[in-house]
DSSP file (Angstrom, degrees, kcal/mol; ACC not computed):
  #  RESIDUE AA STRUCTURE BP1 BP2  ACC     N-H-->O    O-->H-N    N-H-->O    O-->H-N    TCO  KAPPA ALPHA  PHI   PSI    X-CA   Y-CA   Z-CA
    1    1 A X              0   0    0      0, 0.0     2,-0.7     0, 0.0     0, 0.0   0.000 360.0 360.0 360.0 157.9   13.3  -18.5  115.0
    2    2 A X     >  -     0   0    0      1,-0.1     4,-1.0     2,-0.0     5,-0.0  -0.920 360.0-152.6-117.1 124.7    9.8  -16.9  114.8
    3    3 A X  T  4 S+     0   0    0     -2,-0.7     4,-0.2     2,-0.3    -1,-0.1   0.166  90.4  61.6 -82.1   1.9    7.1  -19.3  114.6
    4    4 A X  T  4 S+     0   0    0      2,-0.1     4,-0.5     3,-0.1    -1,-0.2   0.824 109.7  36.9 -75.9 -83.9    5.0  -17.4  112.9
    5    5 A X  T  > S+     0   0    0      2,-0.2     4,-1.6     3,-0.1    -2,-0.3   0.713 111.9  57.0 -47.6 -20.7    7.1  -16.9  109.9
    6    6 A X  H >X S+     0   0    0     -4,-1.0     3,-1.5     1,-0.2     4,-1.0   0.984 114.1  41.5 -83.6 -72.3    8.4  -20.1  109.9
    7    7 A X  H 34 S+     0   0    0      1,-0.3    -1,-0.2     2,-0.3    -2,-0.2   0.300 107.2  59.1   5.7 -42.8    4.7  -21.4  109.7
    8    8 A X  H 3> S+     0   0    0     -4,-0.5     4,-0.9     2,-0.2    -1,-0.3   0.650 108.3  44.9 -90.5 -31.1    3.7  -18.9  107.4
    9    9 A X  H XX S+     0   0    0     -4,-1.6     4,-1.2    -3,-1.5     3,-0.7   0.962 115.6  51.3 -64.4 -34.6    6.6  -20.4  104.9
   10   10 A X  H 3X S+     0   0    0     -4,-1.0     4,-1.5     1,-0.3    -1,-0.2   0.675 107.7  49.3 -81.4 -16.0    5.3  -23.9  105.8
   11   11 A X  H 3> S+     0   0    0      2,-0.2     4,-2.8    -5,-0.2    -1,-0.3   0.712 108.5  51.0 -93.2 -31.6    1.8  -23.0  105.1
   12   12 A X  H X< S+     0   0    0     -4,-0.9     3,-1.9    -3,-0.7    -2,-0.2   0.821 114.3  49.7 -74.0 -88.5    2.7  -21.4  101.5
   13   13 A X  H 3X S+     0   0    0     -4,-1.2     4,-1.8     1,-0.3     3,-0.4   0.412 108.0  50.0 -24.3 -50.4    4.6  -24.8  100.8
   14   14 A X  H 3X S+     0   0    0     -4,-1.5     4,-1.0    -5,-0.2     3,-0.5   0.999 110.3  52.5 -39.3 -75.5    1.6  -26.9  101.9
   15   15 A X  H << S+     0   0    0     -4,-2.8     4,-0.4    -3,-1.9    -2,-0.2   0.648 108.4  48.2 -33.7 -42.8   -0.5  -24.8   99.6
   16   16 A X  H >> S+     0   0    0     -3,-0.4     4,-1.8     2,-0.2     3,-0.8   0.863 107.4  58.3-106.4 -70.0    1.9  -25.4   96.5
   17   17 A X  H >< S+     0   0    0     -4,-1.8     3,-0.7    -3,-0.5     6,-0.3   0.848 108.6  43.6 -38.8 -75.5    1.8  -29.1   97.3
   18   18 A X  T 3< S+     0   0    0     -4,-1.0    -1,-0.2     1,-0.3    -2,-0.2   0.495 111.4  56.5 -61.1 -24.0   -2.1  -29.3   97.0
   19   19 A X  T <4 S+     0   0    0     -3,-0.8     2,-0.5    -5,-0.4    -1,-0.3   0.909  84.7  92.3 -76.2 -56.3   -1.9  -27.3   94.1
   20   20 A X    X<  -     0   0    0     -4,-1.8     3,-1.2    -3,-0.7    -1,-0.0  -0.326  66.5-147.6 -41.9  90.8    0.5  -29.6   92.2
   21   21 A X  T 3  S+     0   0    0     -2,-0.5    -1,-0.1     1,-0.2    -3,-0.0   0.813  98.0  51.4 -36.2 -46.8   -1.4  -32.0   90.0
   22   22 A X  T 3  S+     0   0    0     -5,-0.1    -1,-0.2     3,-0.0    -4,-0.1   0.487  70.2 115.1 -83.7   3.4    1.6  -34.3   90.8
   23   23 A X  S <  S-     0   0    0     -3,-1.2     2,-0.1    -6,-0.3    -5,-0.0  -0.283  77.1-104.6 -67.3 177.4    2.2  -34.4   94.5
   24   24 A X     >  -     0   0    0      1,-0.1     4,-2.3     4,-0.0    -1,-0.1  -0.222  29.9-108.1 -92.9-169.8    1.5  -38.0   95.8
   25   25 A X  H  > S+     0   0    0      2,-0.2     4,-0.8     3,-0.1    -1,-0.1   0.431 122.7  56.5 -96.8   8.4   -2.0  -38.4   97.7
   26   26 A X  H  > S+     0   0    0      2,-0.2     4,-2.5     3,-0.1     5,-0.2   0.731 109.5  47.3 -77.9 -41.9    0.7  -38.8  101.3
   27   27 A X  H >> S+     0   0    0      2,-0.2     4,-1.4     3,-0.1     3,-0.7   0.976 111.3  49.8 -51.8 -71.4    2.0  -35.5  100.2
   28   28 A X  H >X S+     0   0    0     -4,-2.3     4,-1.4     1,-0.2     3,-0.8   0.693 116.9  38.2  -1.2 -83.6   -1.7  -34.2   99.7
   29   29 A X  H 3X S+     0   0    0     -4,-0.8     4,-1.3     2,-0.3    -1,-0.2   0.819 117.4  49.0 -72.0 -44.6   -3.1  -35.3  103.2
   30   30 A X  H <X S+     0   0    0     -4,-2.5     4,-1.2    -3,-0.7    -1,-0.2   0.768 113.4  48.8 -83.0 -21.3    0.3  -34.3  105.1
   31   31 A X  H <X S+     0   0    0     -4,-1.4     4,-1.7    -3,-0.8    -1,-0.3   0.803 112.8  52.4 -91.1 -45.0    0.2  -30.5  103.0
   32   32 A X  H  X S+     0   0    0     -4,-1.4     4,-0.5    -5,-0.2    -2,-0.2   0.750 108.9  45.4 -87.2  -7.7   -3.6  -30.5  104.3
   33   33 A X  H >X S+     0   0    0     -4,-1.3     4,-2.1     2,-0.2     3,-0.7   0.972 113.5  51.2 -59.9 -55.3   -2.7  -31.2  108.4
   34   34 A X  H >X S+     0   0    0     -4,-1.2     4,-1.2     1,-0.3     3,-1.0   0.940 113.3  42.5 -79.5 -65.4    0.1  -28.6  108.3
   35   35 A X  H 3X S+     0   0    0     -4,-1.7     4,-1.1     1,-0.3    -1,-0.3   0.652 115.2  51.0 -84.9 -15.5   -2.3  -25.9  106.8
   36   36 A X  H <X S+     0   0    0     -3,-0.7     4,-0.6    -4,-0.5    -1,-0.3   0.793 116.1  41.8 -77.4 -44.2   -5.3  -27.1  109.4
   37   37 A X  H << S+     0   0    0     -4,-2.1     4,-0.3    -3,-1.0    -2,-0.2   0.717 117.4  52.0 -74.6 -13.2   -2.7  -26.7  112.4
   38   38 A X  H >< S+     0   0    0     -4,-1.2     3,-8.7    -5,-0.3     4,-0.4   0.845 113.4  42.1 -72.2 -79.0   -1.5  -23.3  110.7
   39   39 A X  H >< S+     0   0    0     -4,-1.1     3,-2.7     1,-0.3    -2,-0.2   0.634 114.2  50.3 -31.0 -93.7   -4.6  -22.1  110.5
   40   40 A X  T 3< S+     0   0    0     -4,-0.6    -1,-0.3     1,-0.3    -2,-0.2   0.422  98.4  62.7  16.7 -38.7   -5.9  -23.2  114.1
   41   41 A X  T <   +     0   0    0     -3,-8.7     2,-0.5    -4,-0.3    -1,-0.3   0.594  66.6 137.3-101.7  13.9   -3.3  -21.9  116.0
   42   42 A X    <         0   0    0     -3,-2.7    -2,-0.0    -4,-0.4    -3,-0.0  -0.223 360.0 360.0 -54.4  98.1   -4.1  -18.3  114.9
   43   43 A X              0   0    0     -2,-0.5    -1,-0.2     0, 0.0    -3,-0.1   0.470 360.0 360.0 -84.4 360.0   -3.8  -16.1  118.6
């Protein structure tokens, strides 16, 4: 699998979470890790 792409899906999905007036505030925080480690590992 390419970790890149995979990453890059996980990162839209995160976004979409944070976006969503109804995700929980665990969703929230767990959607704002994943897009701080996306971001971060950028070579």
């Amino acid at each position: 699998m390419n970790k890149k792409q995979s990453s890059s899906k996980i990162a839209t999905v995160a976004s979409k979470v944070l976006q969503n007036p109804n995700s929980s505030n665990v969703s929230k925080k767990l959607a704002g890790s994943v897009l701080s480690q996306a971001s971060g590992k950028k070579k």
